[in-house]
LUMGU-482148 format. One line per field, with one value per residue: x, y, z of N, C-alpha, C, O in turn; residue in three letters. Coordinates in Angstrom, 2 decimals. Layout:
LUMGU-482148
n_x	X;...
n_y	Y;...
n_z	Z;...
ca_x	X;...
ca_y	Y;...
ca_z	Z;...
c_x	X;...
c_y	Y;...
c_z	Z;...
o_x	X;...
o_y	Y;...
o_z	Z;...
type	ALA;...
//
This chain:
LUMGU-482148
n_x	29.74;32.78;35.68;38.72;42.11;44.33;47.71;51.02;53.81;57.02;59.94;61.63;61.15;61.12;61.34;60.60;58.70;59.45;57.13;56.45;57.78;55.69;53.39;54.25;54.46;51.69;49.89;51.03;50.38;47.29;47.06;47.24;44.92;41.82;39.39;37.25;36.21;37.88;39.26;38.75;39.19;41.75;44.68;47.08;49.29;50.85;53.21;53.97;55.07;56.62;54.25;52.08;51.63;48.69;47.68;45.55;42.66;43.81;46.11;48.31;50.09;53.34;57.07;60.53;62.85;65.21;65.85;63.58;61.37;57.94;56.38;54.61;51.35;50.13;53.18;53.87;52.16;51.96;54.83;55.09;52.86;54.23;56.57;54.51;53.35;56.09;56.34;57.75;60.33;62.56;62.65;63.55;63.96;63.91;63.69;61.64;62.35;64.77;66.25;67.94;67.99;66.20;64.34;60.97;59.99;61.17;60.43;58.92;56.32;53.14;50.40;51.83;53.07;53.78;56.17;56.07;56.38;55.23;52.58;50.85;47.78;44.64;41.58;39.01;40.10;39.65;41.41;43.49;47.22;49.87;51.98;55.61;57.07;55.21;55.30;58.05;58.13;56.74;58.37;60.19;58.88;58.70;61.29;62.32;63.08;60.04;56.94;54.44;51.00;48.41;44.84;42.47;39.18
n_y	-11.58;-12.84;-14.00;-15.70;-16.53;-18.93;-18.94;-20.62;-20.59;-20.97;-19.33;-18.53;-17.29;-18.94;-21.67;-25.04;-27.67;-31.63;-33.77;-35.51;-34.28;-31.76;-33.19;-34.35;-31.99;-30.92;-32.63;-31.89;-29.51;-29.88;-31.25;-28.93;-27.54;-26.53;-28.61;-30.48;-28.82;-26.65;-28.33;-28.88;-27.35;-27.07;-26.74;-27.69;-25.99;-26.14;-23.65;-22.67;-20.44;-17.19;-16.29;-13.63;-13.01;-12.08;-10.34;-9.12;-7.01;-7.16;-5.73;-3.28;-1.27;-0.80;-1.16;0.05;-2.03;-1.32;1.52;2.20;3.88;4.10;2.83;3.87;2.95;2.61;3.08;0.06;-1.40;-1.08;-1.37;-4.18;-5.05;-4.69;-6.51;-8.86;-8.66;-9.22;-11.90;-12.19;-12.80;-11.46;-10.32;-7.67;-4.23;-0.73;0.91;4.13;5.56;5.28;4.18;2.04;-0.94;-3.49;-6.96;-7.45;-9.54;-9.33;-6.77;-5.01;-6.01;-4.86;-6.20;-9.36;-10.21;-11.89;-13.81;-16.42;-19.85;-21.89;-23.13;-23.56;-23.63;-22.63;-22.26;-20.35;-20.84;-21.26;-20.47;-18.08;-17.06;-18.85;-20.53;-19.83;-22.16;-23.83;-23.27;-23.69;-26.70;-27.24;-25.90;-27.99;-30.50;-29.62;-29.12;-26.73;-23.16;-21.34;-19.22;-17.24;-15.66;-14.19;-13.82;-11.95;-11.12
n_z	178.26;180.04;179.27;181.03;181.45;182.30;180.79;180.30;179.22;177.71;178.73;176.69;173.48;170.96;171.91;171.92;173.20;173.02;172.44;174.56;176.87;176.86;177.92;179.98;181.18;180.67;182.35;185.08;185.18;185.12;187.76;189.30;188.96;190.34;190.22;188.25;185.90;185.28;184.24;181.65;180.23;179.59;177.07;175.19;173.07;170.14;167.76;164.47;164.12;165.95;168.70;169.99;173.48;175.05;177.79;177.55;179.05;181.57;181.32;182.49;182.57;180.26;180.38;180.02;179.92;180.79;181.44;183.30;182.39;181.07;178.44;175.65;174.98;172.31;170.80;171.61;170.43;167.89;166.81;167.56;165.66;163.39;163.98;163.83;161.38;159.81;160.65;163.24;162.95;164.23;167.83;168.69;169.37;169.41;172.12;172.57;174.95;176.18;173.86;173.90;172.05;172.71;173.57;172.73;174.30;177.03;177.64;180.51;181.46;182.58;183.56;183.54;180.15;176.99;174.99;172.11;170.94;172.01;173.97;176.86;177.97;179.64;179.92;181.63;184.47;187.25;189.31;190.57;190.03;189.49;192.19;192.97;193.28;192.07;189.17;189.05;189.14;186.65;184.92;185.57;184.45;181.93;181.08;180.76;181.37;182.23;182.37;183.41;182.40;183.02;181.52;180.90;178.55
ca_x	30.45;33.74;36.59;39.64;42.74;45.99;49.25;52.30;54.62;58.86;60.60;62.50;60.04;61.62;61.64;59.22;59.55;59.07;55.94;56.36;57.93;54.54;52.70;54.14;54.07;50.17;49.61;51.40;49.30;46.33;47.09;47.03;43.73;40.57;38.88;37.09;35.50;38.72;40.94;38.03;39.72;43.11;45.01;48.64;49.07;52.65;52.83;54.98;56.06;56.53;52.64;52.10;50.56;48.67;47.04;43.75;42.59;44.42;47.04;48.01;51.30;54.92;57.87;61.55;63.87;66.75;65.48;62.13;60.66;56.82;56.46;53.51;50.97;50.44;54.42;54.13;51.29;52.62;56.12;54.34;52.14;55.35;57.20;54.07;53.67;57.08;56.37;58.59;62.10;63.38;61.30;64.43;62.84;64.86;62.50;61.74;62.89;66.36;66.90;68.59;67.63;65.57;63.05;60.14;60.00;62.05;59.95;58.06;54.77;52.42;50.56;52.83;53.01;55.06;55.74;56.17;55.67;54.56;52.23;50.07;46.38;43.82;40.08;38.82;41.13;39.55;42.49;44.70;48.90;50.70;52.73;57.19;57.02;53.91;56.05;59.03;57.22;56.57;59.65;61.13;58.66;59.30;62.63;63.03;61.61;58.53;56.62;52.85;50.06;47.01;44.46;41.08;39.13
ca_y	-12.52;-12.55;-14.93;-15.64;-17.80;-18.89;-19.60;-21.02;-20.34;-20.98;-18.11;-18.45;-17.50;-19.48;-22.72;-25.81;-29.01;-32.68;-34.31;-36.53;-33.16;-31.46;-34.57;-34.27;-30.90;-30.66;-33.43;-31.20;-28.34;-30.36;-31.57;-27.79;-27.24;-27.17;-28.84;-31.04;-28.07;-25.85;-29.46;-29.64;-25.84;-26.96;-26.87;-27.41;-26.11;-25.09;-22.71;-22.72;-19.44;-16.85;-15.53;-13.04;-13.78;-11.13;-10.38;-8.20;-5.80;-6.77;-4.50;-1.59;-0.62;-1.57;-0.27;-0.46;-3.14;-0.86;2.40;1.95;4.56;3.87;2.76;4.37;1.80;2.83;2.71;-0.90;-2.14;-0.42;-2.40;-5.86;-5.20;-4.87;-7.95;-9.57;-8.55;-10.48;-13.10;-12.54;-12.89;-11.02;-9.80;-6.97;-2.95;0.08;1.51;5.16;6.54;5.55;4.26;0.70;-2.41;-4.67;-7.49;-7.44;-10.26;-8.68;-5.24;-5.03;-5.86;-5.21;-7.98;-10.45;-10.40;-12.55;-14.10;-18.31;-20.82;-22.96;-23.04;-25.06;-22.59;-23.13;-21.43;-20.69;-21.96;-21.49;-20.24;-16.62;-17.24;-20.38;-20.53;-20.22;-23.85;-24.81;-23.08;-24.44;-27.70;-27.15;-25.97;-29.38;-31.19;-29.18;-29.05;-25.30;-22.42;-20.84;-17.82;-17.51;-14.65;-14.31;-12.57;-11.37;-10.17
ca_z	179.11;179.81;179.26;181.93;180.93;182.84;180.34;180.77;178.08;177.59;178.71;175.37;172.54;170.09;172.37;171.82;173.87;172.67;172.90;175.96;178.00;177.06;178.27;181.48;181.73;180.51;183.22;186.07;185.43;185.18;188.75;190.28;188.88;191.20;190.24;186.70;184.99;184.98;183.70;180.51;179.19;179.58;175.60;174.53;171.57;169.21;166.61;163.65;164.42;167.31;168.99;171.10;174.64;175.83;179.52;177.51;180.05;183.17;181.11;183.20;181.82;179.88;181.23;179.90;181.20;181.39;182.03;183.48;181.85;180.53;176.95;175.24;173.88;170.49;170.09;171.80;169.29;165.88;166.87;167.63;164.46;162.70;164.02;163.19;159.51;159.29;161.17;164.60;162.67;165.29;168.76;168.84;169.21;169.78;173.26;172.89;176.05;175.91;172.75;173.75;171.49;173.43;173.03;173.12;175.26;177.93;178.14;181.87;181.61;183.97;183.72;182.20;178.88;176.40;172.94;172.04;169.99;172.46;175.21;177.23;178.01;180.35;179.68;183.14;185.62;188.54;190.31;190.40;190.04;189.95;192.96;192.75;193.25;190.97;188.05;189.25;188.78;185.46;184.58;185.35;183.50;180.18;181.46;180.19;182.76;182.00;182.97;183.43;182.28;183.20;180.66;180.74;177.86
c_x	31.95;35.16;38.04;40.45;44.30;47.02;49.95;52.92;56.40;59.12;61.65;61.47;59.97;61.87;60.66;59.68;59.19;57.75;55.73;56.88;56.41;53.44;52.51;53.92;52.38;49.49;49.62;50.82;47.58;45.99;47.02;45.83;42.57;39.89;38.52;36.60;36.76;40.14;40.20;38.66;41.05;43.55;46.75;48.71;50.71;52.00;53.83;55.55;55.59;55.19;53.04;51.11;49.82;47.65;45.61;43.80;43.08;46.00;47.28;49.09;52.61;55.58;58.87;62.33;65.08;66.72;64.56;60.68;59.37;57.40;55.04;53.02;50.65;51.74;54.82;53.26;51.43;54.02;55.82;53.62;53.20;56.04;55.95;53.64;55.28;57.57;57.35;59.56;62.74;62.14;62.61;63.70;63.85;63.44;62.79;62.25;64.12;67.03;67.81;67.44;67.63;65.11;62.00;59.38;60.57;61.40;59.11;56.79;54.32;50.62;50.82;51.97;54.01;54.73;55.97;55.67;55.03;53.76;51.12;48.87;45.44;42.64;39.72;38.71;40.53;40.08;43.08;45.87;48.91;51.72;54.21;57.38;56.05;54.45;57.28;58.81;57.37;57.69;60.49;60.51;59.04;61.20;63.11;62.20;60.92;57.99;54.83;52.56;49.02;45.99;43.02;40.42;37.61
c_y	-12.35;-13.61;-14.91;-17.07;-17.80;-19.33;-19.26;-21.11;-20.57;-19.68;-17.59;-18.73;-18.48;-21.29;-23.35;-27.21;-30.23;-32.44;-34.80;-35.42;-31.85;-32.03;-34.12;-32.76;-30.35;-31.43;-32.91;-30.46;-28.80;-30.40;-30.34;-26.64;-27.71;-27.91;-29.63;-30.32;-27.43;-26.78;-29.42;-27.84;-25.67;-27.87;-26.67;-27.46;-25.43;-24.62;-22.85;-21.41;-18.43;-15.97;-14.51;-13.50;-12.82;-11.15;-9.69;-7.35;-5.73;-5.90;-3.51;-1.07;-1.74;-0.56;-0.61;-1.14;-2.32;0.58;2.82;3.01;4.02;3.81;3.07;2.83;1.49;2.74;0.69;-1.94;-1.98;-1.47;-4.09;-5.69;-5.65;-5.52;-9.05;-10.01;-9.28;-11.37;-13.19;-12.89;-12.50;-10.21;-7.86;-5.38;-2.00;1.18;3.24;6.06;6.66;5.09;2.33;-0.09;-3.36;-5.61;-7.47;-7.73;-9.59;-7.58;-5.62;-5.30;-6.19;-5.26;-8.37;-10.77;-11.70;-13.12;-15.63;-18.56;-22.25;-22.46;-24.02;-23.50;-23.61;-22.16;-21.27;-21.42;-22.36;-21.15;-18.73;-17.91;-18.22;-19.83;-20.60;-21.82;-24.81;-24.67;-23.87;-26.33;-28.13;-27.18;-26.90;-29.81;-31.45;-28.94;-27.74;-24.27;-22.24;-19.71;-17.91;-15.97;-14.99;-13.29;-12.45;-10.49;-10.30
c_z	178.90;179.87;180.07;181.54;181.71;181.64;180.75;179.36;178.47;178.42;177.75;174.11;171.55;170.40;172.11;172.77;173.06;173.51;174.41;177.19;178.14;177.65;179.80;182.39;181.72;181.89;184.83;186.61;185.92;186.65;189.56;189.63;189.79;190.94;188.47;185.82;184.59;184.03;181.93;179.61;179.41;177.62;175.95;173.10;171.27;168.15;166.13;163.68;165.82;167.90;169.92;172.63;175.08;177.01;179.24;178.58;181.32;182.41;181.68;182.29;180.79;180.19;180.58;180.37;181.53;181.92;182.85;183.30;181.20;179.07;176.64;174.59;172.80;170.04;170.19;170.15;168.27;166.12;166.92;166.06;163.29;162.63;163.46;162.09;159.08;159.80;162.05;164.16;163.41;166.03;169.34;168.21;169.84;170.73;172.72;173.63;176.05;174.81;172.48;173.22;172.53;173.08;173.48;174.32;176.77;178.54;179.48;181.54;182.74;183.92;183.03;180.82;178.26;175.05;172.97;171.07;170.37;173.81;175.45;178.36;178.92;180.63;181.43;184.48;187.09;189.69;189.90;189.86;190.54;190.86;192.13;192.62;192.22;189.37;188.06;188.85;187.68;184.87;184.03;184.41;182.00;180.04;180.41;181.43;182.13;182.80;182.49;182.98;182.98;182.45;181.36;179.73;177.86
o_x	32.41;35.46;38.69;39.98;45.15;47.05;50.11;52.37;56.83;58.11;62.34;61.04;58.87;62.36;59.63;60.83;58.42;57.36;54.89;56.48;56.13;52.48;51.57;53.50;51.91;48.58;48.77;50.56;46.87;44.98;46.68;45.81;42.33;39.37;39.33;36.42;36.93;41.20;40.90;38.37;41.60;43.10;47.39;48.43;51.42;50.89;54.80;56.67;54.63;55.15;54.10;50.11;50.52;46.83;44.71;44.88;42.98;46.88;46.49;48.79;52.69;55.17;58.68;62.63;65.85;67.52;64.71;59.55;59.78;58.37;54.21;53.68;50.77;51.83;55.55;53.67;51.00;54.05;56.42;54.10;53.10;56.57;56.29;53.51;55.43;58.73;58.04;60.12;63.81;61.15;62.27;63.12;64.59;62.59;63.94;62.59;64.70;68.21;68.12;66.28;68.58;65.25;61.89;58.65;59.65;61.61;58.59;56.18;54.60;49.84;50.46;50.88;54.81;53.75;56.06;54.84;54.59;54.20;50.61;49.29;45.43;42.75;40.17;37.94;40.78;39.60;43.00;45.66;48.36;52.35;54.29;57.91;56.15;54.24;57.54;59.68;57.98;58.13;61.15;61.10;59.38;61.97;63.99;61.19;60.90;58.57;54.26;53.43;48.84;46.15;42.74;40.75;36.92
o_y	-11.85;-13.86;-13.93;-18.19;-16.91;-20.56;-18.23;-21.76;-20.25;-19.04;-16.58;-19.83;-18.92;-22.07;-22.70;-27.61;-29.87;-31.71;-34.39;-35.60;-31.23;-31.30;-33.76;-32.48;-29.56;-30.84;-33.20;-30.34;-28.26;-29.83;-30.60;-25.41;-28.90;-28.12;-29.44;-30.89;-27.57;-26.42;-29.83;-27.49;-24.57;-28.89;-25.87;-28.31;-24.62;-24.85;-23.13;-21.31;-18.67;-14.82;-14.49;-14.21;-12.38;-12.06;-9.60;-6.95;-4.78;-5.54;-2.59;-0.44;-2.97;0.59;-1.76;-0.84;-2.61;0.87;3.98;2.98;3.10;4.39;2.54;1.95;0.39;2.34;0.06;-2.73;-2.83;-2.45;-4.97;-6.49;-6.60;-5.66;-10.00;-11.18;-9.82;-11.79;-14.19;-13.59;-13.11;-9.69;-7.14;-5.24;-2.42;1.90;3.63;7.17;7.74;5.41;1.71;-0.06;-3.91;-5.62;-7.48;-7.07;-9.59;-7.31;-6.73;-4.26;-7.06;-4.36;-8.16;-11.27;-12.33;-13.07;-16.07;-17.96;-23.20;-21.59;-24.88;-22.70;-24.84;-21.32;-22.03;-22.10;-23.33;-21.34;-18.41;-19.07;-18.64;-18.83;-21.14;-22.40;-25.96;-25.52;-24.66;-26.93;-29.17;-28.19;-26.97;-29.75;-32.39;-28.68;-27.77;-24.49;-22.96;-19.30;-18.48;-15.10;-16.10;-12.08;-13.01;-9.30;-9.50
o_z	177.87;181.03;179.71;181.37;181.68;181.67;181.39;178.47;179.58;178.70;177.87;173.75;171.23;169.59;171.97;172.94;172.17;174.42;175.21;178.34;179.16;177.89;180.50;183.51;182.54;182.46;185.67;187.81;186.77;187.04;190.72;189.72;190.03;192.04;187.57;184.74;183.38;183.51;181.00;178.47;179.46;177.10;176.64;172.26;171.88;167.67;166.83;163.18;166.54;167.46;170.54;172.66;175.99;177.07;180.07;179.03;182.09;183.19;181.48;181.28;180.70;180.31;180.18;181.53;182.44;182.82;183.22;183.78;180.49;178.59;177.37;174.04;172.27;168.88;169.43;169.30;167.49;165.37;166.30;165.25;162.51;161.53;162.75;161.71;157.98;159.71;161.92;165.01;163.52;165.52;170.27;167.14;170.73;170.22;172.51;173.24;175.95;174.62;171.46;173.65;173.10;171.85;174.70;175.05;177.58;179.73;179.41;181.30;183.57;184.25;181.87;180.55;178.95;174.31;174.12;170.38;169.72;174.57;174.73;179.20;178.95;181.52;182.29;185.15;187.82;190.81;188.72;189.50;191.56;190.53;191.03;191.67;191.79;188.50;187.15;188.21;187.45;184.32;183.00;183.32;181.28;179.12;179.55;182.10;181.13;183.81;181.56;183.07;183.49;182.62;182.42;179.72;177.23
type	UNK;UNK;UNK;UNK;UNK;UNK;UNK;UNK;UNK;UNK;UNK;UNK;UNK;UNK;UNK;UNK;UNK;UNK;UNK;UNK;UNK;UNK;UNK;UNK;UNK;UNK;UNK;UNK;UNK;UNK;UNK;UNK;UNK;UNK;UNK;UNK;UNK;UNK;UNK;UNK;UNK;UNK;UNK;UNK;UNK;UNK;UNK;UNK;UNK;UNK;UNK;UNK;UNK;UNK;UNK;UNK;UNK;UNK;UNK;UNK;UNK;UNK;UNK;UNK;UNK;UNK;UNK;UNK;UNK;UNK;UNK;UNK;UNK;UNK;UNK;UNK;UNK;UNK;UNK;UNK;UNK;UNK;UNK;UNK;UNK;UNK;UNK;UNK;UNK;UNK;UNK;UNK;UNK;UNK;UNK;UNK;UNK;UNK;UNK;UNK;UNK;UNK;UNK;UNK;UNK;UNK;UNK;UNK;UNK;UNK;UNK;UNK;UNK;UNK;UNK;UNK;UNK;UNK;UNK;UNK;UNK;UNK;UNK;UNK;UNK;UNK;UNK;UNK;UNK;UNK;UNK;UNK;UNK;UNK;UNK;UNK;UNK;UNK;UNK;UNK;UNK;UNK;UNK;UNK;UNK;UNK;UNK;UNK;UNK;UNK;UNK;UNK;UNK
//
């Protein structure tokens, strides 16, 4: 069997909101769910330090933000392994192709990827992509933006 999950994460890994801006933002999302089965696998959860998010097999590629050269995925996963052996102190990676210091965060993924210490998860949603406006939404609530995945594993 196979498991399907929408998050919504900061767009600043390092960001967490108060309680009562998670509230409303858990509440928001709730509301652009189909339905009562897809609201009973909705979680907000923080982490004391920075996670990775990842999309599982809708992975096709990563790409550089400044060159857009492909990033191999054994160089992507030995570098994440390595921020995560010291706990995401810095998400900062010098890309192969051209050599500029990036973050992690920042690299192309295709399908969104990302890192946080907060997010608000939803076990099978029921739905594809949150609309520009359904994030936007959100956004306000947590009053920071945000950026969605979608995984499958």
């Amino acid at each position: 069997m196979s498991d399907d999950f929408l998050t919504v994460i900061p767009t600043d890994p390092h960001w967490q909101p108060g309680k009562e801006a998670a509230e409303r933002a858990s509440a928001a999302l709730s509301g652009m769910l189909p339905d009562s089965d897809a609201r009973l696998g909705l979680r907000v959860q923080w982490h004391d330090g920075v996670e990775v998010i990842i999309c599982g097999s809708n992975l096709e590629k990563i790409s550089c933000p400044h060159c857009g050269s492909p990033c191999a995925t054994d160089w992507w996963m030995d570098t994440v392994s390595e921020g995560y052996d010291q706990g995401f102190v810095s998400l900062m990676a010098a890309v192969p192709c051209c050599g500029v210091v990036t973050s992690l965060n920042e690299l192309v993924y295709d399908w969104p990827m990302g890192f946080a210490r907060f997010r608000i998860e939803v076990m099978y949603p029921g739905r594809s992509w949150l609309t520009d406006a359904e994030l936007e939404r959100l956004s306000e609530a947590l009053m920071h933006p945000v950026r969605q995945i979608l995984s499958h594993f």
